[in-house]
N, C-alpha and C positions, 0 to 999 in steps of 0.2 A: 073804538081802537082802529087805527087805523091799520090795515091788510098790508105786506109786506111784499114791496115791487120786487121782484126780479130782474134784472140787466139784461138785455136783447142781449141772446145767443147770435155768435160769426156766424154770416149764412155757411153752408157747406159745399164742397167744389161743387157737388152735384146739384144743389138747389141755387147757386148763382146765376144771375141772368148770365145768359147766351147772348154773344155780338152777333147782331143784325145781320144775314148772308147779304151779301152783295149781290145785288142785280145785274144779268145780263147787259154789259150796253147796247144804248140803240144808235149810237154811232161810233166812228172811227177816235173820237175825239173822247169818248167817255173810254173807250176801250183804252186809249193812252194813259188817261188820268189813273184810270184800276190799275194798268200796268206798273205806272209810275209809284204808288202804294205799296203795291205788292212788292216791289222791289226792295223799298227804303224797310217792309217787316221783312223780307226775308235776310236782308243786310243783319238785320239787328236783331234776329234771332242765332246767326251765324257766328254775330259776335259774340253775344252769350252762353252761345254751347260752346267757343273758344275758350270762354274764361272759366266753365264749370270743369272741361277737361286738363286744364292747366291746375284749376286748383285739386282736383282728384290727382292729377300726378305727385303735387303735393306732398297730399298729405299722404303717399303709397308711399313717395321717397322718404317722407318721415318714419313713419312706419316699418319699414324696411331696415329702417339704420337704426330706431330704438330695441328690433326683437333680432335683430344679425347673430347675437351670441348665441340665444337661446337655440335661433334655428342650427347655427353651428353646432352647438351640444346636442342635438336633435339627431343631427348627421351624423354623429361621431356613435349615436346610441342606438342605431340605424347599423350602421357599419359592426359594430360589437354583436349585436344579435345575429346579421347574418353569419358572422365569422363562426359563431354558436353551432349555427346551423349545419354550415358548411363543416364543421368539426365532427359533428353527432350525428351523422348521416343517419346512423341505425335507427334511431329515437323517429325519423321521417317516413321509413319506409313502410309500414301498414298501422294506420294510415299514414295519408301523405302531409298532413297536418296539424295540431295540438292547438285547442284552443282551451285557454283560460278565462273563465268565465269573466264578465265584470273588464277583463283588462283587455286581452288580446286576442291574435293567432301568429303561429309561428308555422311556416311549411316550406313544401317543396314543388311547384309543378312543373309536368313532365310536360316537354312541348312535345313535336309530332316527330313517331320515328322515319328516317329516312336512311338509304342505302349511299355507304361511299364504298368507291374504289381505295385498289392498294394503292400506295403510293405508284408506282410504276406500271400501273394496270391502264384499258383503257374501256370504254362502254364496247370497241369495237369487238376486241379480244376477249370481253366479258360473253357479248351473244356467235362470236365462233366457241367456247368452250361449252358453251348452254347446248348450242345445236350437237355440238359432239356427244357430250354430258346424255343429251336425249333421244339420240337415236338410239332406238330399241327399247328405253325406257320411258311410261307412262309417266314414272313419280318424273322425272324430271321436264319432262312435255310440257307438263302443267306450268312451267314459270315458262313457255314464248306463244306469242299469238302470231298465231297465221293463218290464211297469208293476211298483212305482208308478212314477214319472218321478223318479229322483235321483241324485243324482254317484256314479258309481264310481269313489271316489278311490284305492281300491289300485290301478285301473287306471291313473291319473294319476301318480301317483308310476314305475311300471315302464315307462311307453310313452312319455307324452308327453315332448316337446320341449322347450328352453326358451323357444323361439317360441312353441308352442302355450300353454303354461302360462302366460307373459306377456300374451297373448290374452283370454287368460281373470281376469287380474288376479290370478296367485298366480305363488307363486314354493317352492321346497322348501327346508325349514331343516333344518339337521344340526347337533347340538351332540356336540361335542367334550371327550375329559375327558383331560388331562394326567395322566399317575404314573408315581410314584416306587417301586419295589420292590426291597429287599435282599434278598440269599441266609441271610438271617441269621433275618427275619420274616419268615410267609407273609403279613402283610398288610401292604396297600398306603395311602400316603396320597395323597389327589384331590384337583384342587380346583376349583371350583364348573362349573357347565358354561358353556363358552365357546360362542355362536351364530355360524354360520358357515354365510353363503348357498352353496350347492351349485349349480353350474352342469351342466347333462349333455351 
C-alpha cells in the first residue's frame, strides 16, 4: 500500500529566503546604479502604501455610514444616563459612583477645588483685606506668605472657613464631570464640566 503524500506546506514569512544585502560599491558608477534601484523600490513602495491608505479610508468611510445610526442611538443613550445622573445627584455623593456589575458604571468626578473671587472683587483687595484680617491674628496669618507679602491660597483652600473666605470676597469652585462607563469599552464618555459652589 502505498503511504499517503502530503502537499509541501507555504514556507512562512519567517522561514523565507532573505534578498541578498547589496554590496558596498567600489566605484562612483556602481554607487549610481544602487542609487538608481533604490529609487524606482522606494517609488513603488510609496505607491503602495498610497493605495493601502486610500483603501483603508474606504472602507472607514464605509463603515462609518453603515453603523452612523447606531452610533447616533449610542449618543442619544449617553446623553439620557447623564441627564440621570445630573438629576440624582444624591444616589452619587458617597460614593461617587455605582457600578453594575456585568454592565457598567455610572458616576461623578470631582475635578480640583479652586478659589474665585466675588464678582467685583479683585486678588489686590483680596491680600489688603488678608493683611488687615491678620494683623494681630495668628489664625488668619497663616493664609499670607512673607516676605514677600502674598496670599497663601493652598492654605485657603485646606483651612479656611466659609466665613472666613466670605470675609475675604472668595468663595471655592469645584467642577464636576458626569460618566458613563460600560464593561464592554475601557473608555468613557463626559460631559462638559458642570460648576458647583462647595460649601465646607
Amino acid at each position: 500500500m502505498n503511504a499517503l503524500k502530503t502537499p509541501p506546506s507555504a514556507p512562512s514569512a519567517s522561514s523565507a529566503v532573505q534578498p541578498k544585502a547589496p554590496k558596498c560599491p567600489r566605484s562612483e558608477r556602481g554607487a549610481k546604479a544602487l542609487l538608481s534601484r533604490f529609487s524606482r523600490l522606494d517609488a513603488a513602495l510609496a505607491a503602495s502604501d498610497a493605495k493601502l491608505e486610500k483603501r483603508i479610508a474606504e472602507l472607514r468611510e464605509k463603515h462609518t455610514s453603515r453603523t452612523a445610526s447606531r452610533r447616533t442611538r449610542r449618543g442619544a443613550m449617553v446623553d439620557a444616563l447623564i441627564a440621570f445622573i445630573e438629576a440624582n445627584k444624591a444616589l452619587f455623593e458617597k460614593p461617587r459612583s455605582r457600578s453594575y456589575p456585568g454592565i457598567g458604571t455610572l458616576g461623578i468626578r470631582l475635578g480640583q477645588r479652586t478659589l474665585e473671587l466675588a464678582e467685583s472683587g479683585s486678588w489686590e483687595e483680596v491680600l489688603e483685606l488678608l493683611m488687615d484680617a491678620a494683623n494681630g491674628s495668628d489664625e488668619m496669618d497663616q493664609f499670607l506668605v512673607h516676605p514677600p507679602m502674598e496670599i497663601n491660597r493652598a492654605a485657603l483652600l485646606a483651612k479656611a472657613t466659609t466665613e472666613q473666605l466670605v470675609s475675604l470676597g472668595l468663595h471655592i469652585v469645584q467642577t464636576e464631570r458626569a460618566f458613563v462607563k460600560t464593561c464592554t469599552q475601557p473608555g468613557t464618555r463626559e460631559t462638559t464640566p458642570i460648576e458647583s459652589e462647595v460649601a465646607k
